[in-house]
C-alpha positions in Angstrom: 12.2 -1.2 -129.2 13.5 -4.3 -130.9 15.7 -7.2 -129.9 18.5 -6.7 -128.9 21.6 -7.3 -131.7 25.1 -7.9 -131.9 27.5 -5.5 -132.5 30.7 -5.3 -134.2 32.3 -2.7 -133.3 35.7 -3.8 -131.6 34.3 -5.0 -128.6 33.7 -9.1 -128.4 30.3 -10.1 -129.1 28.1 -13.2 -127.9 26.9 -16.2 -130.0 23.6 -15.4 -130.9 22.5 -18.4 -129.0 22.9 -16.2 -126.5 20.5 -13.3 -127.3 17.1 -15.4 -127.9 17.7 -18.0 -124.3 15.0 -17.5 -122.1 16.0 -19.9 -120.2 16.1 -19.7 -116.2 19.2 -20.0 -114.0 19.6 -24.0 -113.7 21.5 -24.0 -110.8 19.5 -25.1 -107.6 18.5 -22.7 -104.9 21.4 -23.8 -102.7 23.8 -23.2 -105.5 22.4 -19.8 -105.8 21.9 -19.2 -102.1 26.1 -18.0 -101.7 25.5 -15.2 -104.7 22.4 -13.8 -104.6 21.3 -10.7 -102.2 19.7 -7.2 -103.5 16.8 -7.2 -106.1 16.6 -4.4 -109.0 14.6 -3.5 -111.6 15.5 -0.6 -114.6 12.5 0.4 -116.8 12.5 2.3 -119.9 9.8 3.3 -122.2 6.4 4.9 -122.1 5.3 7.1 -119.3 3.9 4.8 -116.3 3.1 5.3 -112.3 5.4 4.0 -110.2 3.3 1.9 -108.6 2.7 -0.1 -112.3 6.1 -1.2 -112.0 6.6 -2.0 -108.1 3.8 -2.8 -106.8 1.5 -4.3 -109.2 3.2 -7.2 -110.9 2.3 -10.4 -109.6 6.1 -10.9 -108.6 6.4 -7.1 -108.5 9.6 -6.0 -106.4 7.4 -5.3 -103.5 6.3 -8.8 -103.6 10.2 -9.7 -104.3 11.0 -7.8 -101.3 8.9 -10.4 -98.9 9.2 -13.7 -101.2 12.0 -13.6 -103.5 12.5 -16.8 -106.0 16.4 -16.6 -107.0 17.5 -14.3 -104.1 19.9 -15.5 -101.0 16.7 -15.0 -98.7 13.5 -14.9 -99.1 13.3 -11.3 -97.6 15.3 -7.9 -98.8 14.1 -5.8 -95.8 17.0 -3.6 -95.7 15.6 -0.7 -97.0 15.0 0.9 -100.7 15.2 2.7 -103.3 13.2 4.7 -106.5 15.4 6.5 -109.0 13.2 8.5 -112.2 13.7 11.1 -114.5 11.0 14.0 -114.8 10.7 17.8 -115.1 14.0 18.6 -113.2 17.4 18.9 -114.6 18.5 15.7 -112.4 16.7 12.4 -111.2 14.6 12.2 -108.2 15.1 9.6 -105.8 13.4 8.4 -102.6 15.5 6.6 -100.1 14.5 4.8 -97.1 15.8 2.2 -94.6 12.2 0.6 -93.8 11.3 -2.7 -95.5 9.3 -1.8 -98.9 6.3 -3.4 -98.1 5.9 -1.6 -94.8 6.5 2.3 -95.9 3.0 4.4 -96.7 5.2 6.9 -98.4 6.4 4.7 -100.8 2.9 3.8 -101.6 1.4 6.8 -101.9 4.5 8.7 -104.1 4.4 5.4 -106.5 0.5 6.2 -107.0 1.3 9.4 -108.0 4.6 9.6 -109.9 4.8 8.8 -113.5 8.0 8.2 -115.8 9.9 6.9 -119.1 12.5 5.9 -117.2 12.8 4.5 -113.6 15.1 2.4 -111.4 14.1 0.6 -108.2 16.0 -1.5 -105.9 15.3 -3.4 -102.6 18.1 -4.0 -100.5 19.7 -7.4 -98.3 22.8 -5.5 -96.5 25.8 -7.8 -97.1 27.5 -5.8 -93.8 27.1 -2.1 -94.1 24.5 0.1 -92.1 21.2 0.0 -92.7 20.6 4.2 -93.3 19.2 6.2 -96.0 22.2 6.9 -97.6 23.6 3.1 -98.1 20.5 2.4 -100.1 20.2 2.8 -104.0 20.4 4.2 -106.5 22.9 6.3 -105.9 23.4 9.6 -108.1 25.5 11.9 -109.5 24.8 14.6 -111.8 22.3 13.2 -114.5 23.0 9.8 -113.7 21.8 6.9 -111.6 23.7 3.6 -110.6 22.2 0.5 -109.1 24.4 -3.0 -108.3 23.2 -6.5 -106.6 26.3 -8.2 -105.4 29.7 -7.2 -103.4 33.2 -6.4 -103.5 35.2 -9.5 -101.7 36.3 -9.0 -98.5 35.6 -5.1 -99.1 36.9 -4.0 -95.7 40.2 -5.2 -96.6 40.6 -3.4 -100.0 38.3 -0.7 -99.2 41.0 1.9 -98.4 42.9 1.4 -102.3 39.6 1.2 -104.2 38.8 4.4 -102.5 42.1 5.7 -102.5 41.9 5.9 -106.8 38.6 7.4 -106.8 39.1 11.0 -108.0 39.6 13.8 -105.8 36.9 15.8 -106.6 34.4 13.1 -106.4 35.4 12.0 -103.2 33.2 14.6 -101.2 30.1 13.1 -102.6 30.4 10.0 -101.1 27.4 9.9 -98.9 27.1 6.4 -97.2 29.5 3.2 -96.7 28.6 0.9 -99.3 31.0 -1.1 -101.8 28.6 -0.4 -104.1 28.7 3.6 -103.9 32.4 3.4 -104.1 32.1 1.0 -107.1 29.8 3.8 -108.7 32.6 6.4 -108.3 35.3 3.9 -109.7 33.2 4.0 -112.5 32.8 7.6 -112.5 36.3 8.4 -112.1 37.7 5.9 -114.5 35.0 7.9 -117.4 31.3 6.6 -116.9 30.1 9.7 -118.1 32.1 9.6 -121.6 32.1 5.7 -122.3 30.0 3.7 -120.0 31.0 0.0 -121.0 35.1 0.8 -120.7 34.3 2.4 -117.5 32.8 -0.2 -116.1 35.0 -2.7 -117.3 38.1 -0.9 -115.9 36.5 0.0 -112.9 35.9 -3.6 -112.6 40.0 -4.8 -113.6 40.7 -2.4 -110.8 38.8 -4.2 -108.1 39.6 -7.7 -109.4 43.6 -6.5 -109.5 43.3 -4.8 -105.9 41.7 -8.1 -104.6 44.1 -10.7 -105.9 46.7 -8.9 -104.8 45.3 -9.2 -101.2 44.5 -12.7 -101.8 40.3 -12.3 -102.6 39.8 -15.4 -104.2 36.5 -13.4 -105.8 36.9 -10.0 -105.7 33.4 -8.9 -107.2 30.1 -10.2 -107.8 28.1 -8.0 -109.8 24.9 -7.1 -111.8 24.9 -3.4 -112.1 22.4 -1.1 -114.0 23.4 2.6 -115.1 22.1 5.4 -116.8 22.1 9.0 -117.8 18.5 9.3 -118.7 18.4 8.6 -122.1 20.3 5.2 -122.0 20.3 2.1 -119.9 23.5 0.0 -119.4 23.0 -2.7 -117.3 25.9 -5.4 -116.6 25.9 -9.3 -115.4 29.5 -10.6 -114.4 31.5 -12.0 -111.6 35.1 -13.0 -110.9 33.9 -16.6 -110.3 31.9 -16.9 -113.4 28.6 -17.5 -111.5 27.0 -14.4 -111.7 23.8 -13.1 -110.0 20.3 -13.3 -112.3 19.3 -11.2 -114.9 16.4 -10.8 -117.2 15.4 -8.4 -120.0 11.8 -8.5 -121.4 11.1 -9.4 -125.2 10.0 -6.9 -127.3 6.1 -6.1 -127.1 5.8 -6.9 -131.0 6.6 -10.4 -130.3 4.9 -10.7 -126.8 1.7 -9.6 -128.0 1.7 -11.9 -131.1 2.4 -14.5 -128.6 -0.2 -13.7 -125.8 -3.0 -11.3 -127.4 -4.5 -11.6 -123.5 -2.0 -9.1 -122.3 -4.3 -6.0 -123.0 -2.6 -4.1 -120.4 0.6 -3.4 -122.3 -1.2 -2.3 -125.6 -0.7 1.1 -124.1 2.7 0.7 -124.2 5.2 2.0 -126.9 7.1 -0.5 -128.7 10.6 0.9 -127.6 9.1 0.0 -123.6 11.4 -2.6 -122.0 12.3 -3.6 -118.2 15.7 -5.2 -117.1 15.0 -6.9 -113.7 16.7 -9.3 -111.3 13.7 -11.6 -111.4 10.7 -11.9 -113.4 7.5 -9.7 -112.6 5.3 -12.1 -114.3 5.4 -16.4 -115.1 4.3 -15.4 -118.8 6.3 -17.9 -121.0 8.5 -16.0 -123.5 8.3 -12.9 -122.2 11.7 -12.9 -120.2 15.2 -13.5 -121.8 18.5 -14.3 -119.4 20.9 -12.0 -120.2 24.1 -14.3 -120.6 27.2 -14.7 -118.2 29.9 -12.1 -118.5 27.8 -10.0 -120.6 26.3 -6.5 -120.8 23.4 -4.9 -122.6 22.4 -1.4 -123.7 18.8 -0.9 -124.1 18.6 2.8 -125.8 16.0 4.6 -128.6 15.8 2.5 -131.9 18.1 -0.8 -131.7 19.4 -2.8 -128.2 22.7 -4.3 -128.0 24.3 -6.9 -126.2 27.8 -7.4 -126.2 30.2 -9.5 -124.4 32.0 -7.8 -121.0 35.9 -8.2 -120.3 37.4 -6.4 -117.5 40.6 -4.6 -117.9 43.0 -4.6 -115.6 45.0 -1.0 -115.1 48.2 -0.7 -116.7 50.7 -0.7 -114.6 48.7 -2.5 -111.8 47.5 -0.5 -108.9 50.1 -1.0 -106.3 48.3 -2.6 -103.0 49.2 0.2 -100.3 50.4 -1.1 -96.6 49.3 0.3 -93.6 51.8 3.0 -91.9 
């Protein structure tokens, strides 16, 4: 898998600056304090256990999950979630609202369970239940969707957002998350046929719904997707101070760098992980993915292109109470 590149293809691109920085979020911890909550990871590449992605790291998520770096708090204890893709004709996933460092089942599945492509996600409640089915990755179909973040002042503009989600997908709404409705935004608005312009108009919606009711933020968002084959993963907010995101460098490079790293000579070169924070202090192995940005880590070459919400033409009237 090499670098990531940028694409022309009607869609605004980055400066190329902005591929290679590997720089970490300058802001200080109490700048980042306000945005930061959930922690995620999305891996694609070479069959590996579960365990090799979430609990081993030095900084794995587990470890993430008791002594974050960039999160708001140091602890995510509010509940989890593993997403992969194996033998079935959908992803499995394991829920479950007890910290991650404290569940045996977790443990013993990760030992067990290998994959090409997984998602994991520990989980700081901004306000909704603590239950099974608030926890991600959520799924429909073939695909999975993961976000760290929030929709402003979600209990006021809950009832429009979920008001133009589709019919049809409205009865497979399971918990009571702004995320989970965000994921069927996107699903209603075409995720499955066109990922990035789903996700951007998904994301115009919210930010049009909010303004109207006076949100001075409406979302905060990074958000991973996928269909199994593809990863999409996303870094914006309405305030343009968006929540952390790295991608790895290619193993090439890395291991030209640091010949020490003998455990990922097993790995394919197409291998790559997407995380909130770092696994690892290894210098030049993690890249920030830039502000207002989304990349798409896929078979052969990555892209990174630049992400511009679209508002809905005409504007989504804001409804009134009866």
């Amino acid at each position: 898998m090499t670098a990531p590149r940028l694409i022309d293809d009607g869609r605004d691109t980055l400066p190329s600056a902005a591929v290679t920085s590997g720089a970490v979020d300058p802001r200080s911890r109490e700048e980042r304090k306000e945005i930061e909550m959930c922690r995620w990871l999305a891996y694609s590449g070479s069959p590996v256990r579960l365990e090799d992605l979430v609990f081993k790291p030095r900084h794995s998520l587990i470890d993430q999950s008791l002594h974050s770096r960039l999160g708001a708090t140091t602890t995510n204890g509010d509940g989890f979630g593993i997403g992969w893709y194996g033998v079935g004709d959908t992803p499995g996933l394991f829920h479950s609202a007890e910290p991650a460092w404290n569940d045996r089942n977790l443990r013993e599945l990760a030992g067990h369970v290998e994959s090409p492509l997984v998602f994991a996600h520990i989980r700081a409640s901004t306000g909704s239940a603590v239950q099974q089915t608030n926890c991600h990755p959520f799924r429909h179909g073939r695909w999975l969707w993961m976000h760290n973040g929030v929709i402003g002042d979600f209990r006021d503009v809950k009832r429009e957002l979920v008001l133009a989600i589709d019919p049809s997908l409205y009865p497979f709404i399971e918990g009571s998350t702004d995320s989970e409705v965000f994921f069927f935004l996107a699903l209603t608005l075409g995720l499955e046929d066109d990922p990035p312009a789903a996700v951007e108009a998904a994301v115009g919606l919210i930010e049009d719904v909010g303004r109207r009711h006076g949100v001075e933020h409406p979302i905060q968002m990074t958000v991973a997707t996928t269909d199994g084959v593809t990863i999409w993963a996303f870094r914006y907010s309405s305030e343009g101070r968006s929540r952390s995101l790295f991608f790895s460098t290619d193993l090439p490079m890395l291991l030209a760098v640091h010949p020490e790293l003998d455990n990922l000579r097993g790995l394919s070169d197409e291998s790559r992980l997407i995380v909130s924070e770092p696994l690892r202090d290894i210098p030049g192995a993690w890249n920030e993915v830039p502000e207002s940005s989304y990349g798409v880590v896929q078979p052969g070459q990555d892209e990174l292109h630049a992400f511009t919400p679209r508002a809905p033409s005409p504007p989504a009237p804001v409804l009134e109470p009866s």
